[in-house]
C-alpha positions in Angstrom: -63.8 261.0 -24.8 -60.3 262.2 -26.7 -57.5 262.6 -24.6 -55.0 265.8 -25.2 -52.0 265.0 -23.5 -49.1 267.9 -23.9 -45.8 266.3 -22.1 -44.2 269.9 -20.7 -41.2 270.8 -22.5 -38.4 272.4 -20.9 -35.2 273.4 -22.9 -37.6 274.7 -25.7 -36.7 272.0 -28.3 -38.3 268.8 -28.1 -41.9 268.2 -28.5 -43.4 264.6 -27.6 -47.0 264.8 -27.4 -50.1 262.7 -28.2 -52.6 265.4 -29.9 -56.5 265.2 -29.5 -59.3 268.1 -29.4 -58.8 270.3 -25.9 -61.5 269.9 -24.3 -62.7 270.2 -19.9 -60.0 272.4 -17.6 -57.2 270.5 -16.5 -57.2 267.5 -13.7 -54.7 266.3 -11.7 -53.4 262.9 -12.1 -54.0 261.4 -8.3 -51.0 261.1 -6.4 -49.8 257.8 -5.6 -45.8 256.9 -4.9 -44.3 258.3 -7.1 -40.6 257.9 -8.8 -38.4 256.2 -6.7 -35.4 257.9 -7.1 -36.9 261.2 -6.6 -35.9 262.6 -10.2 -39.5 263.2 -11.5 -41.7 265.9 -10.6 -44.8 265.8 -8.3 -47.4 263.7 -9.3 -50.0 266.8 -9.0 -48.1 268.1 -11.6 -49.3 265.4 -14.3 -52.0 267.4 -16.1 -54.1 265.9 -19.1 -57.3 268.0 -20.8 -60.1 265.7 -21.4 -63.4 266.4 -23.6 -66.3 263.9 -21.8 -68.7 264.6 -24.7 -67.4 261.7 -26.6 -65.9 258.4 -25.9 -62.1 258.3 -25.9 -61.0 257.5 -29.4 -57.5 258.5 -30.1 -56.2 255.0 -31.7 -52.9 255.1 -30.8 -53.4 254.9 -26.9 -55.7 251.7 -27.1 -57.3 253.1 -23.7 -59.5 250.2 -22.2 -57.7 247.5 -23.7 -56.1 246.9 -20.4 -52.8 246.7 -22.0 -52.0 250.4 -22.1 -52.0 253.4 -19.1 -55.4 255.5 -19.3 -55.9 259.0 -17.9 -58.7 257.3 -15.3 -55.1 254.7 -13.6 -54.1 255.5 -10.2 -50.1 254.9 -9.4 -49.6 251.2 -8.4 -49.7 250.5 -4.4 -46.9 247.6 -5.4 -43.9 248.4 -7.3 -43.5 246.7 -10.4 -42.3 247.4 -14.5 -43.9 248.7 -17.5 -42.4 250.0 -20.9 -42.8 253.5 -23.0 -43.5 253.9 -26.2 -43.1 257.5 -27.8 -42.1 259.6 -30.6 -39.8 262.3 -30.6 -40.7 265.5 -33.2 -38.9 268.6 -33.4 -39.8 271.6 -31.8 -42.0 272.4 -35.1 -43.8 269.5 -35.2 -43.2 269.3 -38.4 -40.4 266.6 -38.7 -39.3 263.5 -36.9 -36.2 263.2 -34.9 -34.0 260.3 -35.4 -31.1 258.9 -33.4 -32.0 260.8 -30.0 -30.5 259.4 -27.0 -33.6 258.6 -24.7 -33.1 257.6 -21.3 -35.0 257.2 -17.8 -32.0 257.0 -14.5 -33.8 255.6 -12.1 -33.7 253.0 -9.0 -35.4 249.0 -9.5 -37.5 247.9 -7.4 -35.1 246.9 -4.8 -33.7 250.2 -4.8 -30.6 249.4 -6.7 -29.8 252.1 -9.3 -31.2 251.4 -12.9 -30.1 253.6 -15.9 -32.2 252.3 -18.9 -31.1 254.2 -22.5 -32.2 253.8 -25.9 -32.0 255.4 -29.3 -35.2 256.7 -31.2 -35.1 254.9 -34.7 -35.8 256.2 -38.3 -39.2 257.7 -37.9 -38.4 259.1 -34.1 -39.9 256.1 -32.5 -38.3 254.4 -29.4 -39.7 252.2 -26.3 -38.1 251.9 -23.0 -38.7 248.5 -21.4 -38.4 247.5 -18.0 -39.1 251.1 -16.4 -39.9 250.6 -12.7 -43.9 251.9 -12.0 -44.6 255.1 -10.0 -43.9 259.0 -11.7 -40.7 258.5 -13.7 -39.0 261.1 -15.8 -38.0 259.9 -19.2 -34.5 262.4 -20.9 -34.2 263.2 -24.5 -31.1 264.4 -25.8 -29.3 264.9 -29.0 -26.7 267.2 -29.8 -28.1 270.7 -28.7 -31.3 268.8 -28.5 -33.0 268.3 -25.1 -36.1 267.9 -23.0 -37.2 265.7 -20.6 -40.8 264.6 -19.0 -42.9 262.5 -16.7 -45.2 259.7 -17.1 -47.1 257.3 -14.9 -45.7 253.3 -15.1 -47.8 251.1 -14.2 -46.5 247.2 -13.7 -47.2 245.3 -16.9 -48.4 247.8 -18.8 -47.5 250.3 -21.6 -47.3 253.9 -21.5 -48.7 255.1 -24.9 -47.1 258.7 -26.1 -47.0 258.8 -29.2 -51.5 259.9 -29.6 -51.8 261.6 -32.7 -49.4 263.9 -32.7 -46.7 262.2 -35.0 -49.2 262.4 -37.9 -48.1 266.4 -37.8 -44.7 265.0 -38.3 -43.0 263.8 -42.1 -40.8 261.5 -42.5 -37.5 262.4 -42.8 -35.1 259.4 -42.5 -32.1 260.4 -41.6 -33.1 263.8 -40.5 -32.0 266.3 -38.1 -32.7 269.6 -37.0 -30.0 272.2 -35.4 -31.5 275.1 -33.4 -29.5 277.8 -31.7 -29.9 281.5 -30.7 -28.3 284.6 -30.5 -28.8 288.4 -28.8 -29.7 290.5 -31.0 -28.2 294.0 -31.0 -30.7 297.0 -30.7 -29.4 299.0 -33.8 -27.4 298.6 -36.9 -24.5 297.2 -37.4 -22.3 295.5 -40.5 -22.4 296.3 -43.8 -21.0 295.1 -46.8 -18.2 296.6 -49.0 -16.9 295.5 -52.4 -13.4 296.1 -53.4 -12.5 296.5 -56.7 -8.1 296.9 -56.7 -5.8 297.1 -60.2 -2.2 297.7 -59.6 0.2 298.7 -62.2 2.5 295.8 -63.1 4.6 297.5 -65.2 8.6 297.0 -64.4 8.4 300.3 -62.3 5.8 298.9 -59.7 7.5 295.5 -59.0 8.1 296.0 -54.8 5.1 297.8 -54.9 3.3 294.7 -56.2 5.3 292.6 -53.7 4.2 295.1 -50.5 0.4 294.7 -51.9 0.6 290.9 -51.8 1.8 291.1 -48.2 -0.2 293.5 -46.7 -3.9 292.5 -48.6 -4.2 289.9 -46.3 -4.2 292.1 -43.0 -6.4 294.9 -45.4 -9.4 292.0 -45.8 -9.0 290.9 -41.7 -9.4 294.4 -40.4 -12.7 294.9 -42.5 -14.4 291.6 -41.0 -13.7 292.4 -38.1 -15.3 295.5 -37.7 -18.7 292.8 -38.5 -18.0 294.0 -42.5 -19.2 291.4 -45.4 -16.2 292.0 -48.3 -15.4 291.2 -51.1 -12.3 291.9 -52.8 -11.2 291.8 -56.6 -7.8 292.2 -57.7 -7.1 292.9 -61.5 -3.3 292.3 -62.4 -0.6 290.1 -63.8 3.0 290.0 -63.6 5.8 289.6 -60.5 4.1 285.8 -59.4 2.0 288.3 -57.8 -0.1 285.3 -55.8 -2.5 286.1 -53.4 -2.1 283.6 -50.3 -5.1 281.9 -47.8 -6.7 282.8 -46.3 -8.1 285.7 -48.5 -7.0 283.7 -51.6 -7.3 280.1 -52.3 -4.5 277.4 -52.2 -2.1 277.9 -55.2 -3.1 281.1 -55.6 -6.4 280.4 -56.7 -9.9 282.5 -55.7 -10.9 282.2 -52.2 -14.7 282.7 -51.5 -14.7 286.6 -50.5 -11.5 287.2 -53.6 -11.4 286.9 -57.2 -8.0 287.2 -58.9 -8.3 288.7 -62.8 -5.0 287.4 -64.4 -4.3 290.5 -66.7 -1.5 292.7 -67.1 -2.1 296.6 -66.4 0.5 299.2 -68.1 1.1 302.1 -66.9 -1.5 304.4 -67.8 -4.5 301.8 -68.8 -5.8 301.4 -65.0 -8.8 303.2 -65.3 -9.4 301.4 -69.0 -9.0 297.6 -67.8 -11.8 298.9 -64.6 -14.2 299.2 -67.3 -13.1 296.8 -69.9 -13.2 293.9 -67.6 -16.5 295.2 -65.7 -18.0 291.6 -67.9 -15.2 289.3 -66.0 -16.5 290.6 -62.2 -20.0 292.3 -61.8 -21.0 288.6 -61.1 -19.1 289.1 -57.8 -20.8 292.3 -56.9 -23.6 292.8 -54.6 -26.3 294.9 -54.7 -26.6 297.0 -51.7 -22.5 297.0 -50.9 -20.5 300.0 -51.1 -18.2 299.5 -54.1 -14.7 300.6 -53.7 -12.2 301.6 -56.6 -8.1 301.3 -55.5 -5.8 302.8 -57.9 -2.4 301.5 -57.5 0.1 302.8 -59.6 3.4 305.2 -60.2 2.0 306.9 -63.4 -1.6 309.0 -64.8 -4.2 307.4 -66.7 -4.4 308.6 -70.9 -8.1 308.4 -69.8 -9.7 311.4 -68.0 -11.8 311.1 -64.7 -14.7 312.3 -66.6 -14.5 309.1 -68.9 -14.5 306.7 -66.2 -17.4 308.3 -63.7 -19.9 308.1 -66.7 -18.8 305.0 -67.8 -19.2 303.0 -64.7 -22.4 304.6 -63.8 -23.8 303.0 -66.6 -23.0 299.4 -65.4 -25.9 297.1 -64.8 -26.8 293.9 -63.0 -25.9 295.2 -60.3 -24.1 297.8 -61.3 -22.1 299.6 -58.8 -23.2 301.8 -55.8 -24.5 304.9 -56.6 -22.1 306.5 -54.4 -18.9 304.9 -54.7 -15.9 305.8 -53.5 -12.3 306.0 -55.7 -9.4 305.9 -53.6 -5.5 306.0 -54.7 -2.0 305.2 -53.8 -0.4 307.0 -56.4 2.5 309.7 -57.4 1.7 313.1 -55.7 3.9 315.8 -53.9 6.1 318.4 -53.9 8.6 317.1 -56.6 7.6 318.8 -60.4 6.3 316.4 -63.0 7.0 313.2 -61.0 5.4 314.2 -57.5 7.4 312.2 -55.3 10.3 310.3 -55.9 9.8 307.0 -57.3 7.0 308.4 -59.4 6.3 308.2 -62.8 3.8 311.1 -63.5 2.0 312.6 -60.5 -1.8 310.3 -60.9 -3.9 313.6 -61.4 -6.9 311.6 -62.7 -7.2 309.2 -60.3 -6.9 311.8 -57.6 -9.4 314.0 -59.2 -11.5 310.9 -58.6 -10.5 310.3 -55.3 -11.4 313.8 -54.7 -15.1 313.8 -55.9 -15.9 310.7 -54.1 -14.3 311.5 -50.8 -12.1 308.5 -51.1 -8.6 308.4 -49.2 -5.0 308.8 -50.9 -1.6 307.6 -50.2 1.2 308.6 -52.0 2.9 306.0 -54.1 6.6 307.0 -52.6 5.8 305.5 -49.0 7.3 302.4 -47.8 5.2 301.7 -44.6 2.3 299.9 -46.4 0.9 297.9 -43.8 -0.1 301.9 -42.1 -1.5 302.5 -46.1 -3.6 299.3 -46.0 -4.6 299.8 -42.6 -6.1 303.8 -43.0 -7.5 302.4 -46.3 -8.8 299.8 -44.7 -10.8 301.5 -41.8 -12.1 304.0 -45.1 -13.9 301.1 -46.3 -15.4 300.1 -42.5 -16.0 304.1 -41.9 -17.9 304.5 -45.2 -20.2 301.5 -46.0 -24.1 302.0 -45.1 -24.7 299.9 -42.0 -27.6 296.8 -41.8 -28.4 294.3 -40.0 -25.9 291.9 -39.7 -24.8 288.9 -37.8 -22.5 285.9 -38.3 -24.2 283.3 -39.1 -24.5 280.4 -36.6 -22.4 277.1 -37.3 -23.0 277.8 -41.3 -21.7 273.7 -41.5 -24.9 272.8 -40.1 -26.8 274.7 -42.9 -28.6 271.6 -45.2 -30.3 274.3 -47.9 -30.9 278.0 -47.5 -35.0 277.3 -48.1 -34.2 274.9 -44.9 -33.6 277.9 -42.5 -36.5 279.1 -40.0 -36.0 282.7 -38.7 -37.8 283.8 -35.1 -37.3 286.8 -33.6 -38.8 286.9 -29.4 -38.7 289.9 -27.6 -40.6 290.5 -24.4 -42.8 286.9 -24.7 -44.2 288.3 -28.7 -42.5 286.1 -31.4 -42.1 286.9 -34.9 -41.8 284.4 -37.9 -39.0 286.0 -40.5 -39.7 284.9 -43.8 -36.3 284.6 -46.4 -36.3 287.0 -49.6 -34.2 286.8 -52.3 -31.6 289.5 -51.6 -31.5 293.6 -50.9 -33.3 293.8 -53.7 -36.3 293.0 -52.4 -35.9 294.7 -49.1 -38.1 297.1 -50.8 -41.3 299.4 -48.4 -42.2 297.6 -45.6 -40.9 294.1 -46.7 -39.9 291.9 -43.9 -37.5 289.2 -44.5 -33.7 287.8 -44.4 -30.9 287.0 -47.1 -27.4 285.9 -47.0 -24.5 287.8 -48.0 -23.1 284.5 -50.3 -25.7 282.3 -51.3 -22.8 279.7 -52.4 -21.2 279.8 -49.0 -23.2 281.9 -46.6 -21.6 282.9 -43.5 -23.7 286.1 -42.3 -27.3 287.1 -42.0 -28.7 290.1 -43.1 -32.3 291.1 -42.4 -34.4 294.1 -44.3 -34.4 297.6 -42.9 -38.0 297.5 -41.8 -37.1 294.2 -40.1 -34.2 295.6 -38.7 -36.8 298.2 -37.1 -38.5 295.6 -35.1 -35.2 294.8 -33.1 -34.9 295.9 -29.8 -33.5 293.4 -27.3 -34.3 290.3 -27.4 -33.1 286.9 -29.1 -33.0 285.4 -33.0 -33.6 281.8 -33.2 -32.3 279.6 -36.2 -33.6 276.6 -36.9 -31.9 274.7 -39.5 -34.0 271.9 -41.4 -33.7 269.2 -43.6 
């Protein structure tokens, strides 16, 4: 006869379990005293499965040897101490668990209080020695880990849990797993915009320069928080313009959302260094995010509107969304030639552009930036196609992206997310789930017709090794 024991598991994380064939309906264990300090659950409620066809043959429980607890023991009449031995697998079965803190808090057999705690070692293995007979409850915890379970003691003898069920386990030394979950929101939300700015740094545009370097900062907060993925590339040279943390890097260096492209724009080339340097930032593109153009600058452009729509369209890998949106803070307004003043040349080409793509404008002549970066700003938010997004949970915790398991429950029905490469393949009825920075992921995005399936409900990760 092969014994299936399944220790209950409650807090959905640990499994310990000794694994054989199911086999007759469930039987009660007998009732006998019990745990002594009252902390396990009611004998009745220790349920084993047993096939009678066969003789018992699962090696690791040694039944009959008279060393080890069998399903046929009744609870001693007399208290007295036995040990545990047992594995501890995550919730997958597919991995050990090492370093869990496992403990049984108890009383002794003269009803003094007894806590006895040990660690599981390399391969999830631990035993507990000295654990006073009767029902006892044995706690496993690590980190967000946790479960707990009873087992019959019986006085000089071992209580085998480990069965089978640890061969469904590789070794992992070293090896954790992280799991957490979060609601899920029942439609679409997010999105993901990439911002493509030049400004002018000829000797005109100096405190403009300065006003874009202390407002981009606030421009790049207002997008994530409105649960948008950006991006934002910044093409120009001159003034010490610098970037600072937390949108750029220390020393005015590239953060991971920003790339800086040290090179001086005149006043009419703006449109020409957007295409020229296409080559030094479509690697920072993303398919499947809105691409925005900002023109910053005092002047016009020697090159026409015309020029520049046809030439970016026929950028590749990714290329740029198909639409985009062009959107200017230049010279414009009731002043002849100049627009405004402060102006150069009122910026007819870029606002043509900003016109056929329904971006925003600004004249060039305002001083209260931080309102221009802040109506510019919700543009972006108001105008990128929505998905399904969330933050990412505790991305630290993240060993490889081919580590990450994706469940989606709803209702008691569970659904197994596969990854996919990136929007790109979000194509039909693909299922699946990418990341917006494969180098330093911090959100989740899931396919459209995965999206579909979300109603209420909760989205698991559980992050392997």
């Amino acid at each position: 006869m092969r014994l299936l024991w399944w220790i209950a598991m409650m807090g959905g994380v640990f499994s310990i379990c000794a694994c054989g064939p199911v086999g007759t309906p469930s039987t009660p264990v007998p009732s006998g005293p019990g745990n002594l300090n009252g902390f396990g659950q009611d004998p009745d409620s220790y349920i084993f499965s047993a096939d009678t066809s066969e003789p018992w043959s699962v090696p690791d429980a040694q039944s009959g040897d008279g060393n080890t607890v069998s399903q046929w023991d009744d609870p001693d009449e007399v208290c007295g101490y036995g040990s545990v031995y047992g594995i501890v697998c995550s919730k997958s079965l597919q991995m050990f668990v090492n370093d869990a803190t496992v403990t049984v808090d108890t009383v002794d057999c003269d009803g003094n209080p007894l806590l006895i705690e040990v660690q599981s070692d390399a391969e999830g293995y631990y035993t507990l020695e000295g654990v006073p007979s009767g029902m006892q409850t044995i706690y496993v915890n690590k980190e967000l880990f946790h479960t707990e379970y009873t087992i019959l003691i019986k006085d000089g003898k071992l209580s085998d849990v480990t069965g089978v069920g640890h061969k469904e386990c590789f070794q992992a030394f070293g090896c954790t797993e992280t799991v957490t979950s979060i609601p899920v929101q029942s439609k679409q939300v997010g999105g993901l915009a990439d911002v493509v700015w030049f400004i002018d740094t000829s000797g005109s545009m100096k405190q403009e320069a300065a006003w874009l370097q202390q407002n981009v900062n606030a421009f790049a907060q207002h997008i994530a928080n409105q649960n948008v993925s950006y991006r934002v590339i910044l093409i120009a040279e001159g003034f010490n313009l610098c970037v600072p943390p937390p949108l750029g890097g220390p020393n005015c260096t590239d953060g991971p959302n920003f790339r800086h492209i040290k090179t001086k724009v005149s006043s009419t080339n703006g449109l020409q260094k957007l295409v020229d340097l296409y080559p030094l930032y479509q690697d920072f593109l993303r398919k499947g995010a809105m691409t925005n153009f900002v023109a910053v600058t005092d002047d016009n452009s020697k090159k026409t509107a015309t020029w520049f729509d046809q030439s970016i369209k026929a950028f590749g890998n990714p290329g740029i969304s198909k639409p985009y949106l062009f959107h200017s803070i230049v010279a414009y307004g009731d002043i002849p030639f100049v627009g405004c003043w402060g102006g150069a040349d009122i910026g007819t080409q870029y606002l043509l552009l900003t016109s056929q793509t329904g971006g925003a404008h600004f004249p060039i002549c305002e001083t209260d930036w931080g309102s221009i970066f802040g109506q510019l700003a919700e543009t972006v938010v108001n105008t990128v196609q929505p998905v399904c997004m969330y933050a990412l949970p505790m991305p630290d915790k993240i060993p490889a992206l081919d580590k990450i398991q994706v469940t989606y429950a709803n209702n008691g029905v569970t659904m197994s997310v596969p990854m996919v490469s990136g929007p790109e393949a979000c194509v039909g009825t693909t299922q699946g789930w990418y990341v917006d920075n494969v180098d330093n992921p911090t959100s989740i995005l899931f396919c459209s017709s995965t999206c579909s399936e979300f109603q209420t409900g909760l989205l698991t990760f559980e992050y392997g090794c």
